[in-house]
C-alpha positions as CSV (number, residue, x, y, z in Angstrom):
1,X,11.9,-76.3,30.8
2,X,14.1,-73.2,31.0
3,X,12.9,-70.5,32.9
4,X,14.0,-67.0,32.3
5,X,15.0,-64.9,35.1
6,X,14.5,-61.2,35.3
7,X,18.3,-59.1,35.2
8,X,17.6,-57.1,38.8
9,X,14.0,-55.3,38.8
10,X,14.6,-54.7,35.3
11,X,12.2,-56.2,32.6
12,X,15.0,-57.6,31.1
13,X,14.6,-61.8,30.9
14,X,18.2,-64.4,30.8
15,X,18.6,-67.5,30.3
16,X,20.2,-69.2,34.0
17,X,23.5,-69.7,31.9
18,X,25.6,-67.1,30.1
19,X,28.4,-67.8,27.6
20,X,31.5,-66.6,29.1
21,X,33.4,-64.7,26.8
22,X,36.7,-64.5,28.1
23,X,38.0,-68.2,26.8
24,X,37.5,-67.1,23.1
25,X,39.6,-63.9,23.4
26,X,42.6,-66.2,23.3
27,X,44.5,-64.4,25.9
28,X,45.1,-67.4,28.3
29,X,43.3,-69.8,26.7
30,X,45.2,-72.3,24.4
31,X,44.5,-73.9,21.2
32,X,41.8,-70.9,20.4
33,X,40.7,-70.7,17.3
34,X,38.3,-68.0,15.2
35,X,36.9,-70.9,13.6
36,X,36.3,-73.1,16.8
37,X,35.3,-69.6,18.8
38,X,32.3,-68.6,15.9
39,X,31.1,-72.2,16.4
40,X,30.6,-71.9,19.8
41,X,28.8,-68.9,20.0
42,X,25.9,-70.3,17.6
43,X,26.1,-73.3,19.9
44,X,25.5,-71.7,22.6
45,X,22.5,-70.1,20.9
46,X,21.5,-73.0,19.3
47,X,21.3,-74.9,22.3
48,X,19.1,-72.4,23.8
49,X,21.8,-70.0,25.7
50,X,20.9,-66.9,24.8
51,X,22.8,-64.5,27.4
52,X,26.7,-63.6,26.5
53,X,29.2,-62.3,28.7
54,X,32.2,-60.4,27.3
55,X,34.3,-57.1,28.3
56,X,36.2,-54.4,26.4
57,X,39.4,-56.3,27.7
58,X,38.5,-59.7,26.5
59,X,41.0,-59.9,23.9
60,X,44.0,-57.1,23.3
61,X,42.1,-55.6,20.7
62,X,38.3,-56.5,21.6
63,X,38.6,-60.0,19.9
64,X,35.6,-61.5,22.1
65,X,33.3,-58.6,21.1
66,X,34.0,-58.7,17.5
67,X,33.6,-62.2,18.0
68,X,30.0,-61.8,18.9
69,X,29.4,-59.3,16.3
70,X,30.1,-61.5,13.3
71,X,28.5,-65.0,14.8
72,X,25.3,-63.2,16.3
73,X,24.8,-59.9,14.4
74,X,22.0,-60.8,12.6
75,X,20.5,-62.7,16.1
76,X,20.8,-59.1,17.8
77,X,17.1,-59.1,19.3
78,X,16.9,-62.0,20.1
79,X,19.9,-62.0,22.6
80,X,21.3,-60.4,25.9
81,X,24.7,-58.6,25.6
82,X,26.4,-57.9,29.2
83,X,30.2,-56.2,28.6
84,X,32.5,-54.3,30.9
85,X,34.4,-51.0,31.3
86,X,37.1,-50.1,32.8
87,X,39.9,-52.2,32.4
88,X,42.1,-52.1,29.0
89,X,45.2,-53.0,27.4
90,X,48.5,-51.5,27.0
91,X,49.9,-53.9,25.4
92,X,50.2,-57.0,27.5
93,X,49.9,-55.1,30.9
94,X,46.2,-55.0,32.0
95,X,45.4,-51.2,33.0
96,X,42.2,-50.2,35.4
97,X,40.9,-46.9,34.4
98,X,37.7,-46.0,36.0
99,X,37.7,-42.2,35.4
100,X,34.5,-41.3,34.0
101,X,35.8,-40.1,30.1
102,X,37.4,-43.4,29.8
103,X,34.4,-45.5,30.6
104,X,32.4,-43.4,28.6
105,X,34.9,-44.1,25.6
106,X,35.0,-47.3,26.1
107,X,31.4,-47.9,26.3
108,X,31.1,-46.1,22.8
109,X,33.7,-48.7,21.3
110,X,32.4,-51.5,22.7
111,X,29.4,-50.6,21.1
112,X,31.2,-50.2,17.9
113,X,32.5,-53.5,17.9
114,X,29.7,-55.6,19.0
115,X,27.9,-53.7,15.9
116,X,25.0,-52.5,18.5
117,X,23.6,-48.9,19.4
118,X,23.1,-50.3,23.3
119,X,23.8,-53.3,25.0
120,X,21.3,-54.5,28.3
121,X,23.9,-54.9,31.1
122,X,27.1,-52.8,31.3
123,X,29.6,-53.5,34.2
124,X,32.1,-51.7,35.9
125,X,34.8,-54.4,35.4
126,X,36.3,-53.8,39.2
127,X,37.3,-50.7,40.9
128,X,40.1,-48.3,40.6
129,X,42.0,-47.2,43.3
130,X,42.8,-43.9,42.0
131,X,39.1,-43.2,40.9
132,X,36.3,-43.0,43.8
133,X,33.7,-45.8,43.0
134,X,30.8,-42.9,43.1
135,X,32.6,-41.0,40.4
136,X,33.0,-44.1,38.3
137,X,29.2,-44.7,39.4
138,X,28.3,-41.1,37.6
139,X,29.2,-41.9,35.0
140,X,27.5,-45.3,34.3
141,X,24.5,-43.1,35.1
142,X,24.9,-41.0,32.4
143,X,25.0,-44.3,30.0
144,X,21.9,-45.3,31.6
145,X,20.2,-42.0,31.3
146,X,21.1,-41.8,27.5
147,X,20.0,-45.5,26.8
148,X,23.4,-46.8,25.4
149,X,23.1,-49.4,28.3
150,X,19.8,-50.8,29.4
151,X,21.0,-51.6,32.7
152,X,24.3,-51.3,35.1
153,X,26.2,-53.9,37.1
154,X,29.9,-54.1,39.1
155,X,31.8,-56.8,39.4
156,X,34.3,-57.6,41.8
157,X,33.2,-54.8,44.6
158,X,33.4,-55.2,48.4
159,X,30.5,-54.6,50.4
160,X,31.1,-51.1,51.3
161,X,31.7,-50.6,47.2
162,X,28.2,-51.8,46.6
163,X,26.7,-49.4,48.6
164,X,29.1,-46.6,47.9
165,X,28.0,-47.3,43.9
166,X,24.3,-47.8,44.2
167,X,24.3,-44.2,46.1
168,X,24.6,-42.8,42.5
169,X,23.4,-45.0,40.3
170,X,20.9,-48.3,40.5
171,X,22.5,-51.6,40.3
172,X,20.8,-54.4,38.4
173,X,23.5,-57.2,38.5
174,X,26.7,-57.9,40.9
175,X,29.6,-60.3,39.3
176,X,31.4,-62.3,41.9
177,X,33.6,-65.6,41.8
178,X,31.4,-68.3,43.1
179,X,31.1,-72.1,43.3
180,X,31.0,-75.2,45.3
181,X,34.2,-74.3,47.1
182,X,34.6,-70.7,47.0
183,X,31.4,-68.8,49.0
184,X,32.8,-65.6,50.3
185,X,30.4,-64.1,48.8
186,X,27.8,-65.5,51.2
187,X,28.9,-63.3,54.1
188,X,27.8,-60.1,53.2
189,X,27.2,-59.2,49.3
190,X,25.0,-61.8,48.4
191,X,22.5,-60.8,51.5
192,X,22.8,-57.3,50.5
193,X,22.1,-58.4,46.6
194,X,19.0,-60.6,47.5
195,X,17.8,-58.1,49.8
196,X,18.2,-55.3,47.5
197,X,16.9,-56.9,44.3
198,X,20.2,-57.1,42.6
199,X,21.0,-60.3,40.6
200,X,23.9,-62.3,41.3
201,X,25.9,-63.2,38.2
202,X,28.6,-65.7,39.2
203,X,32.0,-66.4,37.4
204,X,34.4,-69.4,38.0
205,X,31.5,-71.8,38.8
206,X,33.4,-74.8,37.3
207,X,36.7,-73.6,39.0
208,X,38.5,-72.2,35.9
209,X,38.0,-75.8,34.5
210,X,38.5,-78.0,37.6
211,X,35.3,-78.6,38.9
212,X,34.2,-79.8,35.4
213,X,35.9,-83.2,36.3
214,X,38.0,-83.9,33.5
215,X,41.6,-82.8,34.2
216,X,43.2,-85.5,35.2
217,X,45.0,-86.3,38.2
218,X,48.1,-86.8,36.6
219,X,47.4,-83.9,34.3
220,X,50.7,-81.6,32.9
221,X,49.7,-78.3,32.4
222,X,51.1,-76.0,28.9
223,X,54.1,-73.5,30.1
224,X,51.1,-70.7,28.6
225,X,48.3,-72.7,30.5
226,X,47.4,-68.7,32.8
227,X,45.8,-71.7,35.5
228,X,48.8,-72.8,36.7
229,X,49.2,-69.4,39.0
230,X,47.0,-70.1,41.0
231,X,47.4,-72.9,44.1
232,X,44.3,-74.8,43.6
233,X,46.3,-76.8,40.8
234,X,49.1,-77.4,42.8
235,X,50.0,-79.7,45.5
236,X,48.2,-80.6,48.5
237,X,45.5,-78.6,47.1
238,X,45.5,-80.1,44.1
239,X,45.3,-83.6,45.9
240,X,42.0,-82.2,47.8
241,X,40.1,-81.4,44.8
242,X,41.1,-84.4,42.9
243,X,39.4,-86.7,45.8
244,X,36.4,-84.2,46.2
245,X,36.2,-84.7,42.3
246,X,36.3,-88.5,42.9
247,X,33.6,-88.7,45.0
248,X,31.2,-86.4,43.0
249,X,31.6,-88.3,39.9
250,X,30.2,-91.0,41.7
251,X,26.7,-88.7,42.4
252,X,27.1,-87.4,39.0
253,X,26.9,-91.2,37.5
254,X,24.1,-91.6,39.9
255,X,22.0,-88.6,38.8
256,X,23.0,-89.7,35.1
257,X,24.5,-86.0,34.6
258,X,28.2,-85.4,34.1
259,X,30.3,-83.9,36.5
260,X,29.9,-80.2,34.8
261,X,26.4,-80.5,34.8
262,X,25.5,-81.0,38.2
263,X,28.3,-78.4,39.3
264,X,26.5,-75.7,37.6
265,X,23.0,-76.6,38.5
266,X,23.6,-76.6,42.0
267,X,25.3,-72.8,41.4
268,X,22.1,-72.0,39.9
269,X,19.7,-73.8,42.1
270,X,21.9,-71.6,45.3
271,X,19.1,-68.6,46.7
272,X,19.7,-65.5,45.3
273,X,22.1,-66.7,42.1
274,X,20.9,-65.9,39.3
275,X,22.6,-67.2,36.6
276,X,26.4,-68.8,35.7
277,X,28.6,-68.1,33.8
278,X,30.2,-70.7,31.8
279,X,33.4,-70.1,29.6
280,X,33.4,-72.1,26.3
281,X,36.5,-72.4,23.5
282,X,34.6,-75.3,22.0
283,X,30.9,-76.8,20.6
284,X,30.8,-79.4,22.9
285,X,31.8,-77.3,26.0
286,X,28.9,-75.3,25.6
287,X,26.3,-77.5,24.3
288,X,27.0,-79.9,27.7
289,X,26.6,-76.8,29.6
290,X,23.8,-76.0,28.4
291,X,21.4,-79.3,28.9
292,X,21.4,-78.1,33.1
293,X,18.7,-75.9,31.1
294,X,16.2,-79.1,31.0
295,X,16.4,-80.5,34.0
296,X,16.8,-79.5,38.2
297,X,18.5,-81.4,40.8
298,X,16.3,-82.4,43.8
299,X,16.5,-81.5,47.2
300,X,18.0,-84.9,48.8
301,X,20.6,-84.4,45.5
302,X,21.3,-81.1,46.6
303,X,21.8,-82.6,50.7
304,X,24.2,-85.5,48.9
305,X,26.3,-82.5,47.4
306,X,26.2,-80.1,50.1
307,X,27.3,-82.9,52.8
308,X,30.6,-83.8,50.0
309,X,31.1,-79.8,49.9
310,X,31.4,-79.6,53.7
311,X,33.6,-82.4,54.0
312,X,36.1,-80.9,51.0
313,X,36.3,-77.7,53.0
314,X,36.6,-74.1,51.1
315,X,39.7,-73.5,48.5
316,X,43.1,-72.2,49.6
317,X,42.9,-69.6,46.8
């Protein structure tokens, strides 16, 4: 029963779900393997995913794209490529550079590596402080104009940003964090996307891994585990979201869905999202991702989840 959705007012059709790229670049992720990481991308496709989300700074040397290259390559029609400028490597330090040469470069080797002569979303990964967003925005322009990307997007803009970016060039697609527990976004930019015809692409719907229900309470994160900077995995926090998990694996069990599933198809089912993105290392990540394709939670489901949401309270983030 999936039902393609339109990228902005763009004749380009996604599936609900993307295939976060970022796990499979092995920078934070542990026990990452190329074996395990080609696997999962022909699950994902296999089990009708057909939209992937990477970035020229997913991996130190643009792991994630070449990744996609060599699993997909000969799939190339028959998927949608979204990647991002704008941030690189040096070394282990993450750099923004928004200037318009660089994201022009980068554009031209992230085409290189994904083995493609255009891909049909490009994002500005986030803004740079020392570049103004229009000039940034000029330059995504000139991609557009000379059909290396089909379409543009930002990611991680304020409001003002938005507006400051669509002045120069059209945006098609807007990449927030968004899930259950964190809905900033609600305030402003997702009024401004709906109202402006810009899809809403939404990282971190499972929480960087929590809200898929199966770390334990108890559960000992890895010294390289990159989640454990952040304070929703740590003390009374922690606690919080543990009992807020406790209670939705009891609607999960009740709608016969696992926690994961009914997670992400509530992000989906939200007005104005338009589609997830779910990070997978593994198969079986992906392919239980996935299956919110065949089904929809109903509208007394969605109350039962809403009222648990309200009692949890947003994130301390």
């Amino acid at each position: 029963m999936t039902l393609l959705r339109n990228i902005g007012n763009t004749n380009i059709q996604i599936t609900p779900i993307a295939m976060g790229c970022w796990p499979i670049s092995g920078v934070t992720s542990v026990d990452v393997t190329e074996q395990a990481s080609l696997a999962t991308l022909n699950a994902a496709f296999d089990s009708g995913i057909h939209f992937f989300d990477t970035a020229y700074c997913y991996g130190y040397e643009g792991e994630s794209e070449r990744l996609i290259a060599r699993a997909l390559g000969e799939k190339r029609d028959q998927i949608v490529i979204a990647t991002k400028g704008g941030i690189h490597w040096s070394g282990t330090k993450q750099i923004r550079d928004a200037s318009p040469e660089r994201i022009k470069r980068e554009c031209d080797e992230s085409l290189e590596r994904l083995n493609t002569d255009r891909v049909e979303l490009y994002y500005l990964h986030g803004p740079d402080p020392e570049i103004p967003v229009s000039d940034s925005a000029g330059a995504f322009k000139e991609l557009l104009e000379a059909g290396k990307i089909l379409s543009v997007g930002v990611s991680n803009f304020t409001l003002d940003q938005l507006q400051e970016f669509a002045a120069v060039c059209p945006i098609s697609a807007y990449q927030p964090r968004y899930n259950m527990l964190q809905r900033e976004i609600e305030a402003d930019r997702l009024p401004w996307c709906i109202e402006n015809q810009v899809s809403v692409m939404v990282y971190w719907p499972l929480m960087k891994g929590l809200l898929a229900g199966k770390l334990a309470r108890y559960h000992q994160f890895a010294p390289e585990d990159g989640r454990q900077k952040y304070p929703m995995f740590h003390g009374e926090e922690w606690e919080k979201n543990q009992d807020f998990l406790d209670q939705l694996r009891s609607l999960a069990e009740e709608f016969n869905c696992t926690i994961a599933q009914v997670v992400i198809r509530w992000t989906i089912q939200q007005t104005g999202i338009t589609c997830a993105l779910c990070g997978a290392k593994r198969p079986e990540q992906i392919e239980e991702n996935a299956e919110v394709l065949n089904f929809e939670l109903s509208a007394s489901q969605i109350e039962s989840i809403n009222h648990l949401i309200q009692q949890r309270g947003p994130i301390c983030s």
